[in-house]
C-alpha positions as CSV (number, residue, x, y, z in Angstrom):
1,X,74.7,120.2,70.8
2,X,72.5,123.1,71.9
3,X,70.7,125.3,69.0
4,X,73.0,128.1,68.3
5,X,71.7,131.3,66.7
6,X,74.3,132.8,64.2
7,X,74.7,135.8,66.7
8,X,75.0,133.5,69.6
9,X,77.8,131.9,67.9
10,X,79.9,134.6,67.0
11,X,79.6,135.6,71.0
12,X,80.9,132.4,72.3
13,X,83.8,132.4,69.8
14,X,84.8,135.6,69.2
15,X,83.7,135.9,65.4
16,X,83.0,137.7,62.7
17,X,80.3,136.6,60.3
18,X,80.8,136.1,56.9
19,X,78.0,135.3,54.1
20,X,75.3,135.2,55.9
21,X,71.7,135.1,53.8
22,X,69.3,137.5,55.1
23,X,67.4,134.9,56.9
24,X,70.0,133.8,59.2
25,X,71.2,129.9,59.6
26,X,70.4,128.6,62.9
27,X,73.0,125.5,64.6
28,X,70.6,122.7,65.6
29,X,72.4,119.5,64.6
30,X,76.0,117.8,65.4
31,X,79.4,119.4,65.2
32,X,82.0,117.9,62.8
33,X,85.4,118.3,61.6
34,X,84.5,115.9,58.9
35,X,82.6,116.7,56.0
36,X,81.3,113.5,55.3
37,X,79.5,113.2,59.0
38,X,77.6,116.5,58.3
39,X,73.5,116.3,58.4
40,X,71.0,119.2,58.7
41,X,72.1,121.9,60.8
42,X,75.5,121.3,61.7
43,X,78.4,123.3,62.5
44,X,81.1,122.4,60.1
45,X,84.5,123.1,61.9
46,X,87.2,123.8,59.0
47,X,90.5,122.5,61.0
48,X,93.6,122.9,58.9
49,X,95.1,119.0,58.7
50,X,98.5,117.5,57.7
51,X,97.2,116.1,54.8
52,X,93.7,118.1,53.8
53,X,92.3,121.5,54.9
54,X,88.7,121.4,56.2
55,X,88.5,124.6,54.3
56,X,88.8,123.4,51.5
57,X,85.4,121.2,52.0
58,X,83.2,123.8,53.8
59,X,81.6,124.7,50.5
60,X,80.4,120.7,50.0
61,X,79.6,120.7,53.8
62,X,77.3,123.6,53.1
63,X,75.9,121.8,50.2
64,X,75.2,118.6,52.5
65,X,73.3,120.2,55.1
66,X,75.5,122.3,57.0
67,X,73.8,125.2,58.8
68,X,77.3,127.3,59.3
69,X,80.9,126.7,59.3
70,X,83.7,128.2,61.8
71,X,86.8,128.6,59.7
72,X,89.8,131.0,60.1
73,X,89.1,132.6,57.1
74,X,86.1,133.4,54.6
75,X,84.7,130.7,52.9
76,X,82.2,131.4,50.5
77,X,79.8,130.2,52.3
78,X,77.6,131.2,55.9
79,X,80.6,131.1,58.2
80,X,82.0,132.6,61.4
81,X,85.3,133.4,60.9
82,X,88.0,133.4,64.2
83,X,91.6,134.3,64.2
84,X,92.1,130.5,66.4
85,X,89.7,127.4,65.1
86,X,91.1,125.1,68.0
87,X,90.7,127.6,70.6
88,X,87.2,128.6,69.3
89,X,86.1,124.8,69.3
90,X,87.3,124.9,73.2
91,X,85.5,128.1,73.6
92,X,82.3,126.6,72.2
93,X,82.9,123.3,74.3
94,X,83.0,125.5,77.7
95,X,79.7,127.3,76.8
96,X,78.0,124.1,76.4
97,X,79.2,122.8,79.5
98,X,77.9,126.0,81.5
99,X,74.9,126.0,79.7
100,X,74.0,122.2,80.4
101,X,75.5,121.5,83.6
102,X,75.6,117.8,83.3
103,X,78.0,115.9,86.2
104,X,81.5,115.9,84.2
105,X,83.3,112.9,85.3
106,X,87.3,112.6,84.2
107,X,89.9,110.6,84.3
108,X,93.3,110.0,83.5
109,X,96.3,107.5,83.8
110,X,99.6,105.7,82.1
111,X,97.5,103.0,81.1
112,X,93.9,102.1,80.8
113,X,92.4,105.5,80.3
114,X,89.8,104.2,77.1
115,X,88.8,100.7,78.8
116,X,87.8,102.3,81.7
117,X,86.3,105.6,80.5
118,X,84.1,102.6,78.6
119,X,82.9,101.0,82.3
120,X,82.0,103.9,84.2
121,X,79.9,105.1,80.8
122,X,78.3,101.6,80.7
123,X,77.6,102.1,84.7
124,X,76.4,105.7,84.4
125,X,74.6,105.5,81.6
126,X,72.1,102.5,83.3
127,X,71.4,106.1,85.6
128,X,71.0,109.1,83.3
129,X,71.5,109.7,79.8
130,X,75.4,109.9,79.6
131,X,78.0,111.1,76.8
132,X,81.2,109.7,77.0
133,X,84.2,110.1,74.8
134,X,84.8,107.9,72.1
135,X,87.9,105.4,71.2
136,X,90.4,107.9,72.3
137,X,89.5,111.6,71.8
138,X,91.1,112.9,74.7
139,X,93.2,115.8,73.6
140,X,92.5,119.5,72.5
141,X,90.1,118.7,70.0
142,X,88.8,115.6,70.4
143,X,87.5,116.5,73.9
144,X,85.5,119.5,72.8
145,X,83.6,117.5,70.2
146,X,82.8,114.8,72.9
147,X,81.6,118.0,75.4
148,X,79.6,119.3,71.8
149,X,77.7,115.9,71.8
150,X,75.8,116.3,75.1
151,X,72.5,118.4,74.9
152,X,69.7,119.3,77.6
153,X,69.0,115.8,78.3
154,X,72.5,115.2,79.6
155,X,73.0,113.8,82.8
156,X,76.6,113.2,82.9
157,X,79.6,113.5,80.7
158,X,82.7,111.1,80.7
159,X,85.8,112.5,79.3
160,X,89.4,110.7,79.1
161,X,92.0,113.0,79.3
162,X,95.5,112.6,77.7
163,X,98.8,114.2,78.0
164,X,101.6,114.9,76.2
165,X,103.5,117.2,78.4
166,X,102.9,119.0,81.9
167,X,100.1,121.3,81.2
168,X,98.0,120.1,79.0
169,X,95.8,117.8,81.8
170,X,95.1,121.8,83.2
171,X,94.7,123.4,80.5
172,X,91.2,120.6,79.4
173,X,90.2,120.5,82.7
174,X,89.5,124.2,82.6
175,X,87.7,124.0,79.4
176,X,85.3,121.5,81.3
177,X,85.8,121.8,85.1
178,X,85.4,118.0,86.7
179,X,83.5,116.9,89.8
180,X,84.4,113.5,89.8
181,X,88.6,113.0,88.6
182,X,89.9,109.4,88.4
183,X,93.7,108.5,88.5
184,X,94.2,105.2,87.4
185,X,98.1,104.7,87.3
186,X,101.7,106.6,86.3
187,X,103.6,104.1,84.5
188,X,106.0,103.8,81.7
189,X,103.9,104.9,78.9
190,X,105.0,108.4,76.9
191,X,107.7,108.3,79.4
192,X,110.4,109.5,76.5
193,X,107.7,112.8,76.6
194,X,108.1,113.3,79.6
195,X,111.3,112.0,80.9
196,X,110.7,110.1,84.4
197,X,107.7,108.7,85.9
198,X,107.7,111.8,88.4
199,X,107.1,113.9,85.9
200,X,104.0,111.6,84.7
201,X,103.1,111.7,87.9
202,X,103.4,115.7,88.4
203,X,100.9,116.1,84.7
204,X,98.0,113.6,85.7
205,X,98.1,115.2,89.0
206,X,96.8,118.2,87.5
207,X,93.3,116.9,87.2
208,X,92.8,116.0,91.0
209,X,94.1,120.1,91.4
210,X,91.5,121.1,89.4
211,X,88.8,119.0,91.6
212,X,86.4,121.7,93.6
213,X,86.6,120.8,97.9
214,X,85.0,118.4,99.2
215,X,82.1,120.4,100.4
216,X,81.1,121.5,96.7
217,X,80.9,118.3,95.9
218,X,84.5,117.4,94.2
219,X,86.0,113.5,94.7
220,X,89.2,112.5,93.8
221,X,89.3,108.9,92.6
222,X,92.9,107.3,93.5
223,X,94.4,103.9,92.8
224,X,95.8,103.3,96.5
225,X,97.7,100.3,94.6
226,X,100.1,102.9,93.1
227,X,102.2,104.8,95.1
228,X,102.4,108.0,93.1
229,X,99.0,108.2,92.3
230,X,98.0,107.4,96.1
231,X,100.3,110.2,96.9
232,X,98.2,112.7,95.2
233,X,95.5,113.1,97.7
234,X,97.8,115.7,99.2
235,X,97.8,117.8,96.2
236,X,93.4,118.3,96.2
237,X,90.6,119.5,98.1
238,X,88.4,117.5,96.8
239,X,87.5,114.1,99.3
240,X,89.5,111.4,98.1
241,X,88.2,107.8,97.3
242,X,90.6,105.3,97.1
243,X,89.8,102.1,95.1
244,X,92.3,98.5,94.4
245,X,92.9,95.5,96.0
246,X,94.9,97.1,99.3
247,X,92.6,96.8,102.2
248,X,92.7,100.3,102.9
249,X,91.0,101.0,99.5
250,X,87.1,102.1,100.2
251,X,85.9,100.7,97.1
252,X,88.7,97.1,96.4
253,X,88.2,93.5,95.1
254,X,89.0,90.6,97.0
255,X,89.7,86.8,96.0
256,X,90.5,88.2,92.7
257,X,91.3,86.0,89.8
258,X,91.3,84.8,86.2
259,X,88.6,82.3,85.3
260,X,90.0,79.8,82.9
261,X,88.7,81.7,79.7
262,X,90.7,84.5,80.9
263,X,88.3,86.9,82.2
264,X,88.5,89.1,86.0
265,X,86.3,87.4,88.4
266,X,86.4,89.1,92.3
267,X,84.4,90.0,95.3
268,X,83.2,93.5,94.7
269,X,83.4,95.7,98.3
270,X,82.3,99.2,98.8
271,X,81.0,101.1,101.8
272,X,77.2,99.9,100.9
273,X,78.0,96.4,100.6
274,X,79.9,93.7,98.5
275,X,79.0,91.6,95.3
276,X,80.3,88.8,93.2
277,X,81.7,89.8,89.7
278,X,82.3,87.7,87.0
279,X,83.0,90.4,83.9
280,X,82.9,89.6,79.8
281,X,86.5,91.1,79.1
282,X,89.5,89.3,78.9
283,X,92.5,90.2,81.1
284,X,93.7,90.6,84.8
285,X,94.4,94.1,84.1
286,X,90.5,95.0,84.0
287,X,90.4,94.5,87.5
288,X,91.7,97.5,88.3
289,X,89.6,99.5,85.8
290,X,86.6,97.8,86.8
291,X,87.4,99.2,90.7
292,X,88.0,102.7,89.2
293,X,84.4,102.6,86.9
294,X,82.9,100.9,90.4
295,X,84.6,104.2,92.8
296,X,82.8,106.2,90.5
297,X,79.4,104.8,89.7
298,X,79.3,104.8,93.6
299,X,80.1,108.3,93.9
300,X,76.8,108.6,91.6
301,X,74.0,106.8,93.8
302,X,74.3,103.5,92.2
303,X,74.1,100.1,94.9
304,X,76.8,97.7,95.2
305,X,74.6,95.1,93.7
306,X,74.1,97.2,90.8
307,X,77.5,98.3,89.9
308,X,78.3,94.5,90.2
309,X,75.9,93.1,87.1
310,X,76.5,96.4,85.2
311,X,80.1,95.8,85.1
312,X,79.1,91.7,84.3
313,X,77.4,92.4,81.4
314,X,79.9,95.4,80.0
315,X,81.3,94.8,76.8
316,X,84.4,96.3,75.3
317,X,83.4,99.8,73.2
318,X,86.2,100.8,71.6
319,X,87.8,98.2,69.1
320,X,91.3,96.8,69.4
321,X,91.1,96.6,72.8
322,X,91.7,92.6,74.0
323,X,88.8,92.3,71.0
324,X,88.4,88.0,71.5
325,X,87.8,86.3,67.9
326,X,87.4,82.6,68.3
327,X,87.4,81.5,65.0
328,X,85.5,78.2,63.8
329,X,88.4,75.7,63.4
330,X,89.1,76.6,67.2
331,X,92.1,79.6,66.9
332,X,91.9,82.4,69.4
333,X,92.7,85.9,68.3
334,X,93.7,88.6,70.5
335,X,93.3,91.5,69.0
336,X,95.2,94.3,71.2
337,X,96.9,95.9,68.9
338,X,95.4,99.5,69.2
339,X,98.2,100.7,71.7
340,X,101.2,99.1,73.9
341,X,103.3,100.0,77.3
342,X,105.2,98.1,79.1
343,X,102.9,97.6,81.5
344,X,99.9,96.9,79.1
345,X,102.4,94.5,77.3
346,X,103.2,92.5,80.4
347,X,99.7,92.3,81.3
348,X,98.4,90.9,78.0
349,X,101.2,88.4,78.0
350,X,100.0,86.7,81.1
351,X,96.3,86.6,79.9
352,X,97.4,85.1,76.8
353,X,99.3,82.2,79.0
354,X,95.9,82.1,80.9
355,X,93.9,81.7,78.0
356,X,96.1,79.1,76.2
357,X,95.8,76.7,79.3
358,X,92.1,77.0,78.8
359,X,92.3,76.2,75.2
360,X,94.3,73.8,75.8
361,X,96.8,74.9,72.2
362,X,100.0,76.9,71.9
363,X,100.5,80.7,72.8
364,X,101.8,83.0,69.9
365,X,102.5,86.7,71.1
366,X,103.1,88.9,67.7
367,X,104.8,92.0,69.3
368,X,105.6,95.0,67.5
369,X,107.3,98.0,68.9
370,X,105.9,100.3,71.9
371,X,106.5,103.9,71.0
372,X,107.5,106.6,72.8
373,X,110.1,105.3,75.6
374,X,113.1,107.6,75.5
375,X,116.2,106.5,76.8
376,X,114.4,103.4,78.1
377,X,113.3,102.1,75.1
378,X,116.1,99.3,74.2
379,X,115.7,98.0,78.2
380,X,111.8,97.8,78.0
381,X,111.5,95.7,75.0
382,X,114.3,93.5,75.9
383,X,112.4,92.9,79.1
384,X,109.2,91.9,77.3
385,X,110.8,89.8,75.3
386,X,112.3,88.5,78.0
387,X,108.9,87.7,80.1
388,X,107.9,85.8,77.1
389,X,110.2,83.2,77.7
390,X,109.3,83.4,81.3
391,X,105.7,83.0,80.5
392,X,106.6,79.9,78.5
393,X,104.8,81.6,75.9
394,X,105.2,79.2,73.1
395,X,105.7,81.7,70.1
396,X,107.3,84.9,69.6
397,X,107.1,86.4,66.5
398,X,108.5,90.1,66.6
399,X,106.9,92.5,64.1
400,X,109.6,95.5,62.4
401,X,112.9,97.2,62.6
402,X,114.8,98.1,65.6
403,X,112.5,97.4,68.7
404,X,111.4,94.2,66.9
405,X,115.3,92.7,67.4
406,X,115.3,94.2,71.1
407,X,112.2,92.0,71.9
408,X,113.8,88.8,69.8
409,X,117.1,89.5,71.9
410,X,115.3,89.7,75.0
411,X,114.0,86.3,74.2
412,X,116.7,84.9,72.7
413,X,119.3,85.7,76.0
414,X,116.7,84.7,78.0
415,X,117.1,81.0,76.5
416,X,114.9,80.8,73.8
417,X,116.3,78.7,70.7
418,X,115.4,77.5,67.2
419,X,111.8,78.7,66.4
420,X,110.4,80.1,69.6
421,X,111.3,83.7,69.0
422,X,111.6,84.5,65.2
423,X,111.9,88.6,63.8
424,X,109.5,89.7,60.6
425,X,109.8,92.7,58.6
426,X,106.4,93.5,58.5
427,X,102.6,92.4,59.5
428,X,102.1,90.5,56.1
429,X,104.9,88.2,56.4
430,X,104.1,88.3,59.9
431,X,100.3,86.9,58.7
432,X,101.9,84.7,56.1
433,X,104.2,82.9,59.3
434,X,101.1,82.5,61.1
435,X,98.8,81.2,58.4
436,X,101.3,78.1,57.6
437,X,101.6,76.8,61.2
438,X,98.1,78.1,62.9
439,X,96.2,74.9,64.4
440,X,92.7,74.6,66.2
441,X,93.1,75.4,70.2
442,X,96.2,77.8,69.3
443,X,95.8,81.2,70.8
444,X,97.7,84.3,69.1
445,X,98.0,87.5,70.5
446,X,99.0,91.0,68.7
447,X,99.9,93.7,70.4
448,X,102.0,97.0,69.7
449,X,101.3,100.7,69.5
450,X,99.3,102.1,67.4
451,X,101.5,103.4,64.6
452,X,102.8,100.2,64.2
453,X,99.6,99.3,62.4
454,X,99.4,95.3,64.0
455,X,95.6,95.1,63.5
456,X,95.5,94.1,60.6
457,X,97.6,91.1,61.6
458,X,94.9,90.2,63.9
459,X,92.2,91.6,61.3
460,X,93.6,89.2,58.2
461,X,93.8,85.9,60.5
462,X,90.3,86.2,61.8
463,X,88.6,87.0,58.4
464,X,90.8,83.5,57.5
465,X,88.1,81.4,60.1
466,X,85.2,81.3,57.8
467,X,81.8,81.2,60.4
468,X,84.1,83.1,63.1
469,X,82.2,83.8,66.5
470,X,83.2,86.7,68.6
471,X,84.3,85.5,71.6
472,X,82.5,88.0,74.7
């Protein structure tokens, strides 16, 4: 955050000042919308909650260390006071990123959006100092605290933008204009929001609009592997860089593959050259992300060779993400359980059927339900349960109410009998099936959206492996 002067602030924001001492607070640390992260010189930011009101703690944020707080009304302590916290926080964001003028990278997508935001900060961070946005703050507030992070010493800033509805991709991209936009895919994912893949399409579209031309600098990143997002090089001026595995991509993988562990091996290819990459993750699907992190880090200076043992060595970031537990009587967790699509879903499934033949034990897939699909909702699920079978996944145990007997249907007309496909009520009896019948070499895989809560499925059955090792 850069040092803001109690008049400075009320500026940027709009304010008034309330309660000010005469010798005037000055903003030099972090900005927080949780009291319990304050330290010396931070901006507390009072946002009203479902459950608490930051108001209500500005007083104890103070008392912490808190140089000011911006609240939407007086405190009782040195505040700014604005009619709009949200829209102040944004206002506050776009100063910084004036004042700093790091290289604002940003991307958005169906699917993917947090795995890959991780890469290309693991790649352009080995470059500059970076900020990047963490787990998934990607909408109108977590965004402008990621933007509040970066101070004079930042070179570039990676922000992950999400959507809810057409607009909102705009409406962030003009609180922090991007040089550098990344499309990674429009799939199935929030399609009950926004009602066909089209209209997906039309929203993440917004952020290549809001690219400057090419000859200020502004590249659109496409996948040229999806047809709608390939599709939105006519809608930008910026100069469009297409990555995947078609061989009109500029930046694709060849001779890609699974090792037997489960992880993306492929021939890296660029326009400076090509590399061999072997990465740490687990699952096909990070081939693709890996090509839209390597588009990027390109875009940035960095060699082919470079770019290839950078994305080697990256680790996953953000938890709940294909997190790999192998515990020490030999059983393989999958933790994915911090969001699900179909197309995330269908992906995972065929890495767990990778990674069972390599373990050489049975494949247990504990789905739970994937949330916002509409009208599709009762065909999507069926179909993943469905693939199970196909996969000759050997377990399916289906986690909750509705969804969870769509996916046991699914496998059950597709020709799964007895115990291959069983329905729970709820992630402990799903943890109490799994703990009777778990056996070394066995690999289980959770996955569902995040509401759903299936972590702690995954959570409860590796803290069961005493002397677990993390499997990277």
């Amino acid at each position: 955050m850069i040092p803001l002067s109690v008049d400075q602030l009320t500026t940027v924001v709009r304010g008034v000042p309330h309660d000010i001492p005469p010798e005037p607070p000055r903003v030099t640390g972090p900005v927080v919308i949780d009291s319990r992260q304050v330290a010396s010189g931070s901006l507390f930011v009072a946002l009203p909650g479902e459950r608490v009101d930051g108001h209500d703690f500005a007083a104890r944020a103070v008392a912490d260390g808190a140089a000011l707080v911006l609240a939407a009304r007086p405190v009782g302590v040195p505040a700014v006071v604005v009619d709009d916290v949200v829209a102040a926080l944004s206002a506050l964001a776009a100063h910084a990123v004036r004042a700093l003028g790091p290289n604002v990278v940003a991307l958005t997508g169906s699917a993917g959006k947090t795995s890959t935001k991780d890469l290309i900060a693991q790649l352009l961070r080995t470059t500059g100092p970076t900020v990047w946005t963490p787990g998934s703050y990607n909408n109108e507030i977590g965004l402008p605290l990621t933007v509040l992070g970066a101070d004079e010493t930042t070179r570039h800033l990676v922000l992950e933008m999400g959507a809810r509805g057409v607009g909102h991709i705009r409406a962030l991209t003009e609180l922090t204009p991007p040089r550098i936009g990344a499309v990674l895919n429009v799939g199935t994912a929030h399609l009950g929001e926004f009602g066909s893949r089209e209209t997906i399409a039309l929203a993440k579209g917004e952020l290549v609009e809001a690219l400057p031309p090419a000859d200020e600098g502004g590249v659109a990143v496409l996948n040229a592997d999806d047809p709608l997002v390939r599709a939105m090089s006519e809608r930008t001026r910026a100069r469009v860089l297409l990555f995947g595995e078609s061989a009109e991509a500029h930046v694709r993988a060849e001779k890609a593959r699974l090792t037997p562990e489960g992880r993306p091996a492929f021939t890296l290819v660029t326009p400076a050259g090509c590399a061999d990459v072997t990465m740490r993750l687990y699952g096909e699907h990070h081939v693709s992300n890996a090509l839209a992190a390597a588009a990027v880090a390109h875009e940035v200076g960095m060699s082919t060779p470079a770019i290839a043992e950078t994305l080697a060595g990256a680790e996953p970031l953000s938890k709940w993400r294909m997190e790999v537990t192998k515990r020490a009587d030999g059983v393989v967790i999958v933790n994915d359980a911090y969001n699900a699509n179909p197309d995330s879903m269908r992906a995972a499934l065929r890495t767990l059927v990778h990674m069972g033949a390599a373990e050489g034990g049975r494949t247990w897939a504990v789905l739970g339900e994937m949330a916002e699909l509409g009208d599709d909702a009762l065909a999507e699920h069926d179909a993943v349960g469905r693939l199970a079978v196909r996969l000759n996944v050997n377990r399916l145990v289906s986690v909750g109410g509705q969804e969870a007997a769509w996916l046991d249907m699914g496998a059950k007309n597709e020709g799964s009998w007895g115990e291959e496909s069983v329905r729970v009520s709820d992630a402990q009896a799903a943890v109490e099936l799994l703990r009777g019948q778990l056996r070394p070499g066995d690999v289980v895989l959770v996955k569902a959206s995040r509401a759903v809560g299936l972590e702690q499925v995954a959570l409860s059955l590796a803290a069961d492996g005493d002397g677990e090792v993390a499997a990277r």
